[in-house]
N, C-alpha and C positions, 0 to 999 in steps of 0.2 A: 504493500500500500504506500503511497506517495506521502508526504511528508508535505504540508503548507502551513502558511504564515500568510496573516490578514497584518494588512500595513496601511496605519491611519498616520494622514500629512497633516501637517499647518498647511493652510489654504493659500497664503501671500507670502510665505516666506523664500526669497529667489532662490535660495542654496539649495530645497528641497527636493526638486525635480532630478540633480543630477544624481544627488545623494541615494534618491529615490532606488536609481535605475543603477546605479554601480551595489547597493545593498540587492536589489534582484539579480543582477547578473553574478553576482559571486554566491549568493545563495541557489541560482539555477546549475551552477557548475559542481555541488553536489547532490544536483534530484531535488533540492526540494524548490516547491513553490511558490509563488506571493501573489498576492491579493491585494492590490491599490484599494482601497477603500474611496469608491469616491464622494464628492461635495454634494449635500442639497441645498436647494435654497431654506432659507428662514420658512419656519411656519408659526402661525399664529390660533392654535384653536383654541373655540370654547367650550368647555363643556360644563356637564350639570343639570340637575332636573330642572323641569319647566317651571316649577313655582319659585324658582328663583328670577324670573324676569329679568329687569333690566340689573341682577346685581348677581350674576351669573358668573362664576369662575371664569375665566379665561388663560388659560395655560399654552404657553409658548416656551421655545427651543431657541436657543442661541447654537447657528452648525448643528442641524439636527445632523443626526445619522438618517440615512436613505431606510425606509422600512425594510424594505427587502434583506437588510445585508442582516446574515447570520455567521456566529463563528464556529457555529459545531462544526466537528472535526477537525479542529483547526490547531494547531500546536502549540501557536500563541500567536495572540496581538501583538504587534509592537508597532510603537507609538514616536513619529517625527515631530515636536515642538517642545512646546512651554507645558506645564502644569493645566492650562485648561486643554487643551488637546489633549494629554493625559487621561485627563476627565472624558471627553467626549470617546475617548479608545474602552475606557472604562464601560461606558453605557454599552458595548456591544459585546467585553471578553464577559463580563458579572453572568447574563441571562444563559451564558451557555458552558459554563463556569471553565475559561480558558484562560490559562496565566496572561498576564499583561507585562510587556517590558516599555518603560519608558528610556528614549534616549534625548536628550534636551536640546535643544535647538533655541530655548528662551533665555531667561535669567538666573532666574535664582534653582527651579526646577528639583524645587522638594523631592516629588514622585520619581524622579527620574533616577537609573541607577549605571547611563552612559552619557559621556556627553559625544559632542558629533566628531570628534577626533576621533572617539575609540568604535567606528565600523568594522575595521579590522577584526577587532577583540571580537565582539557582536558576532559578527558570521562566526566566527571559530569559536565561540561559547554554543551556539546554536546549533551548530554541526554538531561537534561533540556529546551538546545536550550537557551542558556543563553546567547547570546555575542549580539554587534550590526556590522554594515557593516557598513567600507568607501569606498566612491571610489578615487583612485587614476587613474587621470588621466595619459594618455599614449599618445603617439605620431607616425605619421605614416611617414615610409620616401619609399622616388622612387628614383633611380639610372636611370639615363637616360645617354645614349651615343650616339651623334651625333642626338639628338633630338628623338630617339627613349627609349623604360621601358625598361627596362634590369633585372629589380629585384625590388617587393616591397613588403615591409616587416612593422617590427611595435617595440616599446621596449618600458619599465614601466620605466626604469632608466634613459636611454640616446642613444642614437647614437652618435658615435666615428670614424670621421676622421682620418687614421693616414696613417704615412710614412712607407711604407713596408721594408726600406732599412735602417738602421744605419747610415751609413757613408754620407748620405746628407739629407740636410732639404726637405719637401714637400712644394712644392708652392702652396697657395688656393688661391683663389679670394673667398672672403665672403660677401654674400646678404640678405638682411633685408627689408621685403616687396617690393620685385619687385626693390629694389635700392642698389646700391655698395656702400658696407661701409665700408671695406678693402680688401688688399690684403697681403697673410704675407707670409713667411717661416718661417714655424715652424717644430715641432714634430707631429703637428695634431689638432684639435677641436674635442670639446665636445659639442652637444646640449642634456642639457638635462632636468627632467621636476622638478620641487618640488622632489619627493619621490627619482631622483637621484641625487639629492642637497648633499647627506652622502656620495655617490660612487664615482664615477669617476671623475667625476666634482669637488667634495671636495679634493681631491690629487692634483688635477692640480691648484689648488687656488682658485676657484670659492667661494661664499656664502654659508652659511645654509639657506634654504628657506624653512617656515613651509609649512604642506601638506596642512593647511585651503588657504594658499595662491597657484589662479591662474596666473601661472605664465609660460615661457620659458628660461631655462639661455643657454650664448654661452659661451663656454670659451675656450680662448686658450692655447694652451700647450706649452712650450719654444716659445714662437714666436719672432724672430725677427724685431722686430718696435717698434717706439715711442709707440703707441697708440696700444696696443695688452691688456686692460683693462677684464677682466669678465662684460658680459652681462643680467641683466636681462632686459627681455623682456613681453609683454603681452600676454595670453595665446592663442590668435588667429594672433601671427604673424606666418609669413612665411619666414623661413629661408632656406634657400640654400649654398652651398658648393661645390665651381669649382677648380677641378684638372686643373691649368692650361697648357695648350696644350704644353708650352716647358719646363713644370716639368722635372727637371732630374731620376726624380725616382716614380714610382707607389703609387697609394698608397691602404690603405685596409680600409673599413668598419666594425665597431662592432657592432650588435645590440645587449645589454645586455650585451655585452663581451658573448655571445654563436654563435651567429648567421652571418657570416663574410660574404662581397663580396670583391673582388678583384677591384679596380677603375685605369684603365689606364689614360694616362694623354687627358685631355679632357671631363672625367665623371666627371656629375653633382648628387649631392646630396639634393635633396628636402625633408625640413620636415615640421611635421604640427601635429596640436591637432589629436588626434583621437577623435571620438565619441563613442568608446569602450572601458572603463576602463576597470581596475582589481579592482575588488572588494574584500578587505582584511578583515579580521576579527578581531573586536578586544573583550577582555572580560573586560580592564579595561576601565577609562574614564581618564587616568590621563594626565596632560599638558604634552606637548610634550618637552617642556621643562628639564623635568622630565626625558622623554627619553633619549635626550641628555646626560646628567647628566650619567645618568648609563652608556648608552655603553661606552661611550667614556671616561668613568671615571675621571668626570671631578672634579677637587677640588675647593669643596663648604664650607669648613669648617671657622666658624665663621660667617656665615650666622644668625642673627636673625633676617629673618622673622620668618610667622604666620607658625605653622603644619598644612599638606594636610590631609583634613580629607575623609574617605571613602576608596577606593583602590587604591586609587593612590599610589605613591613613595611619603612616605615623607624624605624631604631634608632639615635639621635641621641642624644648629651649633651648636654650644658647648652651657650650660646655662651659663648666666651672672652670 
């Protein structure tokens, strides 16, 4: 049986194309094959029962994936950009539970675990079958209005409450196993898992939480209150998020920052562990620590500890 690879691009990045087509042509000269994933346009739909009239969810895709495209039998994803292309490789390896390799093409490229120098390595980890798999846990949310599902969806990073409008705060009422535990004006809330511990969450002030930790964080964005702290949570709580009913202003859902609903005042947002991770791929074994370190370029100098030995990053001070 044949051996393929499903390969999602950044859509405008110039480097890509050639990139593209020399990672296929080296991967075609051991048998196996590849799958350009190609662009759709943006969509915009709405759904939701009819007694929601004119205040009807509307859910849109930023770079959808093409419906069609599926990745069963396929050996892995791997993924040409930045951290949301990542994302968007994500939505198609998760449903048909096939590793995901990120190689970065953007900036900082959290998810990513090559950058575009190391094609080489790539094909020859690939060939050989050289890397292991993590799973990164994910989480599932429902939109519900007036006790009816209005929209349910899922993200590897976070789910994002927020204010549709500038010029006023969103009201939420926030819940923690079935029990109120505030209510704020803010900008908005973040629920999100370990792996979105670096994204969204980490801007708005929340923790770094490593991936071996099961966990859920909340955190809120500008909130006005005493008590508007970051939340970590256990990885089987259940949190929820109520527009409340005389919110002055709507407000919108992210999943991933690609995947939006519209929340009028009165929509509830439920989320919860999924039992579907994303399964990532990695080639090294080194502390995660380590990772930190690199992306985020952090200054380590003067550091005497011991050197990482093997592949990892080693992160050495200066010698005595």
């Amino acid at each position: 049986m044949s051996r393929r690879i499903m390969l999602v691009t950044h859509p405008t990045r110039p480097e890509v194309p050639d990139l593209a087509a020399e990672f296929a042509e080296r991967l075609a000269d051991h048998g196996i094959q590849v799958e350009v994933v190609p662009e759709a346009p943006p969509s915009h739909e709405v759904v939701g029962p009819d007694h929601l009239a004119g205040t009807r969810a509307a859910v849109g895709t930023k770079s959808p994936v093409p419906p069609h495209v599926d990745a069963t039998g396929s050996e892995l994803v791997v993924v040409f950009g930045g951290d949301g292309t990542i994302l968007r490789g994500a939505e198609i390896a998760r449903p048909a539970g096939v590793p995901l390799l990120g190689v970065n093409m953007g900036r900082v490229g959290f998810l990513a675990e090559a950058e575009r120098d190391d094609i080489e390595t790539v094909v020859d980890r690939i060939v050989r079958r050289e890397y292991h798999v993590e799973h990164r846990m994910t989480v599932e949310v429902e939109v519900l209005h007036d006790g009816h599902a209005v929209s349910r969806n899922w993200a590897l990073n976070e789910v994002s409450v927020e204010k549709s409008a500038r010029e006023r705060m969103l009201e939420v009422a926030v819940e923690v196993d079935g029990r109120p535990l505030s209510t704020w004006g803010c900008d908005g809330v973040v629920m999100s898992t370990p792996t979105g511990s670096t994204a969204y969450a980490f801007s708005a002030g929340g923790p770094v939480v490593w991936p071996g930790v099961e966990a859920l964080l909340l955190v809120p964005i500008s909130a006005h209150a005493l008590f508007a702290r970051p939340l970590v949570l256990g990885p089987r709580s259940h949190l929820a998020v109520e527009v409340v009913p005389h919110s002055y202003v709507s407000g919108v859902m992210w999943c991933d920052g690609r995947r939006t609903v519209e929340l009028p005042p009165g929509a509830r947002i439920e989320v919860q562990r999924s039992d579907t991770p994303v399964l990532v791929v990695r080639f090294s074994t080194e502390p995660f620590t380590d990772r930190l370190v690199k992306k985020f370029a952090l200054p380590v100098t003067g550091w005497r500890g011991p050197a990482v030995a093997g592949e990892g990053t080693t992160v050495q001070g200066d010698a005595p």
